[in-house]
C-alpha positions as CSV (number, residue, x, y, z in Angstrom):
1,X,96.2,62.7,-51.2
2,X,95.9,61.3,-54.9
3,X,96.1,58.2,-55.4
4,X,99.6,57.2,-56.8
5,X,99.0,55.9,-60.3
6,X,101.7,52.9,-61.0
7,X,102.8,52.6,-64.5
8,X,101.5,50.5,-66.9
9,X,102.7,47.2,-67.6
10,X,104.8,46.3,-71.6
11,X,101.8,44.6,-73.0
12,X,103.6,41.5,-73.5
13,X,100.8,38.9,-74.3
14,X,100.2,36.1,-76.0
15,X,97.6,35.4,-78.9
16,X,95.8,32.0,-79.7
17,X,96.2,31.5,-83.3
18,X,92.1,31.9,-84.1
19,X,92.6,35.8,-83.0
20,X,94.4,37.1,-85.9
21,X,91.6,38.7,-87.0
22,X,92.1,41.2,-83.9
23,X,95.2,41.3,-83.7
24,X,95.8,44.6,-86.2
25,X,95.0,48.4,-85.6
26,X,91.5,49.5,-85.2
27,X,91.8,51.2,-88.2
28,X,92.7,48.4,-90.3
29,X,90.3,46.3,-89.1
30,X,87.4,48.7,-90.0
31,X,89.4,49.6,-93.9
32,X,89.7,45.5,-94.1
33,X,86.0,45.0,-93.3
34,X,84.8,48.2,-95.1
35,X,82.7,46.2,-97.8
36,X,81.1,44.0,-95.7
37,X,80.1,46.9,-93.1
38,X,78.8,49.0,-96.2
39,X,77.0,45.6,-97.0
40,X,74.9,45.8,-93.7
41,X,74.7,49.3,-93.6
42,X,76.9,50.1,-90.5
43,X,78.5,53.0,-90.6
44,X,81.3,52.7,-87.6
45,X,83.1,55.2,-85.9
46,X,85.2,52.9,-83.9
47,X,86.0,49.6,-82.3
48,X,85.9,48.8,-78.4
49,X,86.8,45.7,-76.9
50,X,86.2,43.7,-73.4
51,X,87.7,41.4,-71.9
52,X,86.1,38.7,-69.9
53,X,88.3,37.2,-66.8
54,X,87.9,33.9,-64.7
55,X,89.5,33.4,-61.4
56,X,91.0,29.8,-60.4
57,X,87.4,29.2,-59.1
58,X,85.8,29.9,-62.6
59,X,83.9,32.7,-61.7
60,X,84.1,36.0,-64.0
61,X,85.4,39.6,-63.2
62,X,82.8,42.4,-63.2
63,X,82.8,46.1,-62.3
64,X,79.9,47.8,-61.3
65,X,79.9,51.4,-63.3
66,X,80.3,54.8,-60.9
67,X,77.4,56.7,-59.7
68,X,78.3,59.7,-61.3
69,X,78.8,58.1,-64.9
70,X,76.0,56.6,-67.5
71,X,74.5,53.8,-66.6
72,X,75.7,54.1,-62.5
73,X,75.6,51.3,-60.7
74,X,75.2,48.5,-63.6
75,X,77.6,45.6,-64.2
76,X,80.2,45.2,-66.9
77,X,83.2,43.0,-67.8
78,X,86.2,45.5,-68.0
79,X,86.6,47.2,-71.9
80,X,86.6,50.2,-73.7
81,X,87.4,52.2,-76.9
82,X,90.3,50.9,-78.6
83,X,92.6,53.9,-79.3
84,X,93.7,54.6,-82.8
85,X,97.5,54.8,-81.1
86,X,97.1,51.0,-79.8
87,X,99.1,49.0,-81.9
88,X,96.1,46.5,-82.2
89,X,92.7,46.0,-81.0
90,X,94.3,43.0,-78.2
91,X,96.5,45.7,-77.4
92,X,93.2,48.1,-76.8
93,X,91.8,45.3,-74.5
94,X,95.1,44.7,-72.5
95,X,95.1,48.3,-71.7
96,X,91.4,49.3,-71.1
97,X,91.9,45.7,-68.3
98,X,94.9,47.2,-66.9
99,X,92.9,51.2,-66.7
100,X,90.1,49.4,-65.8
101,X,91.1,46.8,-62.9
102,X,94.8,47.2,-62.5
103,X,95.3,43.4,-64.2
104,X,97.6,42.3,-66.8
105,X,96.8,40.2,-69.7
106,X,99.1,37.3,-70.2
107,X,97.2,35.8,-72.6
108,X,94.3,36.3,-75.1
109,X,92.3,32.8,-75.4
110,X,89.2,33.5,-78.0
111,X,86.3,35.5,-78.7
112,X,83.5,35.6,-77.5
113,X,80.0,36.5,-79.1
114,X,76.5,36.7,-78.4
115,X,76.4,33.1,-78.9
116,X,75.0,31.0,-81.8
117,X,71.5,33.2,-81.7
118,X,73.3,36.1,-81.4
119,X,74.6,38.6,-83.1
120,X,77.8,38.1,-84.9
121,X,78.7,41.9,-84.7
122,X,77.7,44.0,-81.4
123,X,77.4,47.3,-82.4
124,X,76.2,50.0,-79.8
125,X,76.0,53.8,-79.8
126,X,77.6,55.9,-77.5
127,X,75.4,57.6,-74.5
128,X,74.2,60.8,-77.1
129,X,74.0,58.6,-79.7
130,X,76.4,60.4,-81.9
131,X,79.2,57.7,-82.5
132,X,78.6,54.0,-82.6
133,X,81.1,51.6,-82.6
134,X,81.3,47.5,-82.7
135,X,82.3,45.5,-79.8
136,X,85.2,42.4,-79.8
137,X,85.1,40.7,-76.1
138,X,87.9,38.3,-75.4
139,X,88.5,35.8,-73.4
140,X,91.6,36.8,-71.5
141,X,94.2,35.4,-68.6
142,X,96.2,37.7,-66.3
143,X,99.0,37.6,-64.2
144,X,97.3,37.5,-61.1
145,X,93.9,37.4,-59.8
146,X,94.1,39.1,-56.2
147,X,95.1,42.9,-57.0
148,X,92.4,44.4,-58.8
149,X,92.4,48.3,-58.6
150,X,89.5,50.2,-60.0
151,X,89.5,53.7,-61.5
152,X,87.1,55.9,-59.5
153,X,86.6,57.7,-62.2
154,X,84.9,55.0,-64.0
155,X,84.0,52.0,-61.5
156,X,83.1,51.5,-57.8
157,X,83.1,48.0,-57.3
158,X,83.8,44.8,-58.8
159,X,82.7,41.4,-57.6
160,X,83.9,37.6,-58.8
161,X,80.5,36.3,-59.9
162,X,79.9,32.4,-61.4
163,X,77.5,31.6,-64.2
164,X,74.4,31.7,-61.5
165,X,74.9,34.9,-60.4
166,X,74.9,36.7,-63.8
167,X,71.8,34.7,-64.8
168,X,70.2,36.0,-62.1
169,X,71.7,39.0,-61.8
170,X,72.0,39.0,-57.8
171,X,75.2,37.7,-56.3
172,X,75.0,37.3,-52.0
173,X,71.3,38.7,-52.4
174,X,72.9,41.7,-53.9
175,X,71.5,43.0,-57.2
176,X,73.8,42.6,-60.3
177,X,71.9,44.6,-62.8
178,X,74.0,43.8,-66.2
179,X,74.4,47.2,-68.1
180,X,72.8,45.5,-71.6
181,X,71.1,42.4,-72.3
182,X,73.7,42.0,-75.0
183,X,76.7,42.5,-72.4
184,X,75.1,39.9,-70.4
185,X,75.1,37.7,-73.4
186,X,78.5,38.0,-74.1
187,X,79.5,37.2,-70.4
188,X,77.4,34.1,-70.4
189,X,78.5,32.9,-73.6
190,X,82.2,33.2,-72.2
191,X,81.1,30.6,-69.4
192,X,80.2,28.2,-72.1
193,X,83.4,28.8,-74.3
194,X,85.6,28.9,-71.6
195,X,84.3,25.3,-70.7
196,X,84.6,24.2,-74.1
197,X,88.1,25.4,-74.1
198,X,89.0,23.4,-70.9
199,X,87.1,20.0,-72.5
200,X,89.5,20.4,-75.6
201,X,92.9,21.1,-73.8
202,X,94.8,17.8,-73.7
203,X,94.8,15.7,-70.0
C-alpha cells in the first residue's frame, strides 16, 4: 500500500530581521546580485537552500541520502532547489524541510556559512555537472522535533547527531560520512552560531 502523503503545512513562519536578504524569489535574488556574480564569474542556474535543525538537546538533524540516489548513503542537513513558484527562497527551505523530514519551520533564525575561512558563496554543480547553483543554509526551528518522516525516494535515515559526531563523522560507532566537506562546514558552523545566538538572547 502507498504511503498516504499528508498535506503540506501554510508556510507560516517567522523571519529574524538579518534574513531579508533571503526572503524574496530565487529569481530576484539572482537579477539583484547579477553584477556581483558577473564580477566573480559565476554563472548560476539556480539557488538551493538547507536548513540546519537542533533538538532541545542541541544536537542537529541529518539524513542519510538513499542507496539508489547520488551520493547513497552520505549525510546531509535537509535542503534542496528552491523552486521558481516558491514565493521566496525561506519559503524554498520551509518546504524542501517539510518534503524532506515531514517538519515545519516556525521560524528562520540566521544564516549560516562556511565560517569566517570559508566561502561566503557555496556554489556546487549538479551530479552531470550541467547546472550549478549557490547554496543559502539557515538556521531554522520547527514545530516539533519527534515526527520526522523521510521521503524514500530521497532519504533512508536520519539521526540527531551533536557537534562530536559530525566532527568525527561516526555517531554510536556508526559511520556519518558527510556528503561534502563544504556541507560539513556549514553544519559545524551552525553549532557555533547557534551558541552565539543563545549567549546574546536576554536571561
Amino acid at each position: 500500500m502507498a504511503q498516504q502523503q499528508r498535506a503540506p503545512p501554510a508556510f507560516d513562519f517567522e523571519i529574524d530581521d538579518s534574513l531579508a536578504e533571503w526572503a524574496v524569489p530565487a529569481p530576484a535574488w539572482l537579477a539583484r546580485n547579477a553584477e556581483r556574480l558577473r564580477l566573480r564569474k559565476l554563472a548560476l542556474d539556480g539557488i538551493a537552500s538547507g536548513s540546519l535543525v537542533f533538538d532541545p538537546a542541541g544536537r542537529v538533524l541529518m539524513l542519510q541520502r538513499a542507496d539508489h540516489d547520488s551520493m547513497p548513503g552520505r549525510w546531509e542537513m535537509p535542503g534542496g532547489a528552491v523552486d521558481d513558484a516558491d514565493p521566496t527562497i525561506l519559503h524554498g527551505a520551509a518546504r524542501e524541510l517539510w518534503e524532506e523530514a515531514g517538519l515545519v519551520a516556525t521560524r528562520f533564525c540566521a544564516v549560516v556559512t562556511e565560517g569566517s575561512s570559508g566561502r561566503d558563496l557555496q556554489v556546487y554543480p549538479n551530479r552531470n555537472r550541467t547546472r550549478w547553483f549557490c547554496r543559502f543554509a539557515f538556521l531554522a526551528q520547527v514545530e516539533s522535533c519527534h515526527d520526522v518522516r523521510l521521503d524514500p525516494n530521497e532519504h533512508q535515515a536520519f539521526v540527531w547527531a551533536s557537534e562530536d559526531d559530525v566532527r568525527r563523522q561516526s555517531v554510536d560507532r556508526h559511520p556519518l560520512p558527510v556528503t561534502t566537506d563544504a556541507v560539513r562546514l556549514l553544519i559545524l558552523e551552525s553549532f557555533r552560531l547557534r551558541r552565539e545566538l543563545d549567549e546574546a538572547r536576554p536571561s
